[in-house]
N, C-alpha and C positions, 0 to 999 in steps of 0.2 A: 520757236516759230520764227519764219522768215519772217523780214518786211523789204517789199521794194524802196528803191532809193531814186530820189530824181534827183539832178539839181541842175538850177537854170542861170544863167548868168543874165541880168539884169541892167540897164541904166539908168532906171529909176528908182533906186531902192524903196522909196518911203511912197510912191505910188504904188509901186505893188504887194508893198506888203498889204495894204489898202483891199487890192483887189484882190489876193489872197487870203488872207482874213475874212474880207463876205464871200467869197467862193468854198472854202473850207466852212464857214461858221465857224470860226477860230480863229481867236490869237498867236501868234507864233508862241511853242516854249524856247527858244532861244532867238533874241533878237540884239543885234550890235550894230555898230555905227556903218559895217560892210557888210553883214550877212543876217540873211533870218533862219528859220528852219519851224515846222509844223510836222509834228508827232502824231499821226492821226492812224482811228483804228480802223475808221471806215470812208474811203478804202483804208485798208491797212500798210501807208506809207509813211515812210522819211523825205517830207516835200523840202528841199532848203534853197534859197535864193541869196547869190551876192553878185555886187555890183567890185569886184575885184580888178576894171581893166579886160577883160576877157570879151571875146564877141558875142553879143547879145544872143541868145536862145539853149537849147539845153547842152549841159555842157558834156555831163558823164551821168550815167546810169550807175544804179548798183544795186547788191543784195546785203542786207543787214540781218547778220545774226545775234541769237539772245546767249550762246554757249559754245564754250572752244569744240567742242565735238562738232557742232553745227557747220563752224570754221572748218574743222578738220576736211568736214564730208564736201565745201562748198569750196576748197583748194585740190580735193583730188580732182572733182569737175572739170576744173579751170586748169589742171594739168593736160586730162582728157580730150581738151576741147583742141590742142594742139598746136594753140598760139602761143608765145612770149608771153611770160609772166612776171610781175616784179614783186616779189615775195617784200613789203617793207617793213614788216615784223611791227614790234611796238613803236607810236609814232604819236606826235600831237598834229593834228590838222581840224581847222574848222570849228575849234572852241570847245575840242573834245580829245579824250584819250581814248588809242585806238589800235587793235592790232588790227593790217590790211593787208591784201595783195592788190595789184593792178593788175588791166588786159586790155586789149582790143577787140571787137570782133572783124570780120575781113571788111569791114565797111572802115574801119578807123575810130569807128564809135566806141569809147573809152567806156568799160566798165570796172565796178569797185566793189569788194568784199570785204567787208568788215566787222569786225568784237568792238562796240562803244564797252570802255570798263570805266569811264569816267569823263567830268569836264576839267575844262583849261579856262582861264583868263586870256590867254592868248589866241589867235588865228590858225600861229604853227608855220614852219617853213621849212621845206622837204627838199632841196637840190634834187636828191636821185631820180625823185618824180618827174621833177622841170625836164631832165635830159629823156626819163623815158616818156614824157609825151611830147618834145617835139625831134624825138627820133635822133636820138645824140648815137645812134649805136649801139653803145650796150652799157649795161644799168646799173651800177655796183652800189647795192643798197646798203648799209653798215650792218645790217640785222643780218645779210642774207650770208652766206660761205662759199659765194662765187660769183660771178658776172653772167646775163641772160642777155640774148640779140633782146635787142626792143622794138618793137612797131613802129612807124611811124603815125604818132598822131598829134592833129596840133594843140596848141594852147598850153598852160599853166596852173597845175591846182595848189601846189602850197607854199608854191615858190614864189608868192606876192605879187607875179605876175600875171593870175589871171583867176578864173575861179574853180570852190570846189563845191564838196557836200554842204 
């Protein structure tokens, strides 16, 4: 089963988790000193907030799946749909292990596909990401077996400088 994925970037971290927390009726289940995240069923999303540097409001979209098949069917999509894609294969971002693709849609609005198969003690920091969201050309992910044009879109998700999931 899918779950949608939001995530916002924040300046107040510890006020909003506040206000997140009584809007949810929950706790976050992961919270650190730059990011939170709320695993909720109803609705059934991946809400996460950090305060990474990034311009305040939401940062990227995405879909989270429970099974590589699920991945498989939600990368052919994302072929289909017939924008630049950044295949990043296995990756740590966001205090989690993760196989992911990236994309855009024609608006510049970043969306994210991904298999959580574990946590990290760390944040995670991604170069290939940083280039393909502020539109460095073209994306050479280490995972991937060749280089894809990239969109231009702005901001930073794991490359310290701005936020992510």
């Amino acid at each position: 089963m899918k779950r949608l994925h939001v995530h916002v970037s924040v300046d107040d971290l510890a006020g909003s988790i506040r206000f997140y927390s009584a809007l949810f009726g929950a706790e976050p289940t992961v919270a650190a000193s730059d990011y939170a995240k709320w695993m909720l069923d109803d609705p059934r999303v991946n809400f996460a907030i950090s305060s990474r540097g990034g311009k305040a409001g939401v940062d990227h979209l995405g879909i989270q799946v429970e099974t590589p098949e699920e991945l498989k069917e939600v990368y052919g999509r994302l072929q289909r749909a017939e924008r630049p894609v950044l295949e990043e294969g296995a990756t740590t971002c966001c205090y989690a292990e993760s196989e992911k693709a990236w994309t855009s849609d024609p608006q510049g609005l970043l969306w994210e596909s991904f298999l959580t198969s574990g946590e990290s003690t760390i944040y995670g920091d991604d170069e290939s990401l940083a280039g393909f969201r502020t539109g460095g050309g073209v994306a050479e992910p280490a995972s991937c077996c060749g280089s894809k044009p990239a969109p231009a879109v702005e901001g930073a998700c794991c490359s310290g400088t701005g936020a992510n999931k």
